[in-house]
N, C-alpha and C positions, 0 to 999 in steps of 0.2 A: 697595390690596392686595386680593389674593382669597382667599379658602379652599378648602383641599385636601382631596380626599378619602383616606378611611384607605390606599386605595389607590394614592394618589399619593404621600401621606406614604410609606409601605412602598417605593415605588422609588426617591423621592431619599433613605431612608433607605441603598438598596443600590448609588448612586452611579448608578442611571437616568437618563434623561431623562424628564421629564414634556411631554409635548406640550398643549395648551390656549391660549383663546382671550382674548383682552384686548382689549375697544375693538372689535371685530370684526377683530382681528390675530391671524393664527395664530403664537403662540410655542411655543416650547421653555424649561422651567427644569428649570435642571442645579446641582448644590450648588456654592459657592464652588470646592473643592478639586480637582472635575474640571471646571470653566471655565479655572483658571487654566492645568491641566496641556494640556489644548485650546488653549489661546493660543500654549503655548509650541510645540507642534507646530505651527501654522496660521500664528504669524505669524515672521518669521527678520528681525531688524532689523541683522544683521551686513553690513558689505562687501562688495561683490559680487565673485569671483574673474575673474581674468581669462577662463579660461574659463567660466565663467557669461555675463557677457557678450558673450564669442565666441557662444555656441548661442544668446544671445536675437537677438541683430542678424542670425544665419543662418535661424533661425525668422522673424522679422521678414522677409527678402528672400526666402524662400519661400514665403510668405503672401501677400507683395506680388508677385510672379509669378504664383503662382495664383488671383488675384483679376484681374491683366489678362489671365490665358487665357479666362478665362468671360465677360470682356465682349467 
């Protein structure tokens, strides 16, 4: 674990992020409450619509066309 200073205390007291170093790794700590609320926006673990799927396989073959035009 590390200690914070009053000043980091004070922002993850106001739902901040605290940016800082661990191990020579640059992290982020953010309080429980706005990780969770960030997960649920960042991660979507429902079924994919058929249209979702239609625009990733057309994304997908326009990606793959313009990668053989540049070679």
């Amino acid at each position: 674990m590390f200690d914070l200073t009053t000043e980091q205390r004070t922002a993850l007291e106001s739902g901040d992020p605290v940016p800082c170093v661990l191990n020579q790794t640059e992290c982020v700590v953010v309080r429980k409450d706005v990780f969770e609320r960030m997960k649920r926006v960042a991660y979507d673990d429902c079924e994919w619509t058929r249209e979702e799927m239609l625009a990733l396989a057309a994304q997908t073959f326009e990606d793959a066309d313009s990668a053989e035009a540049i070679e």
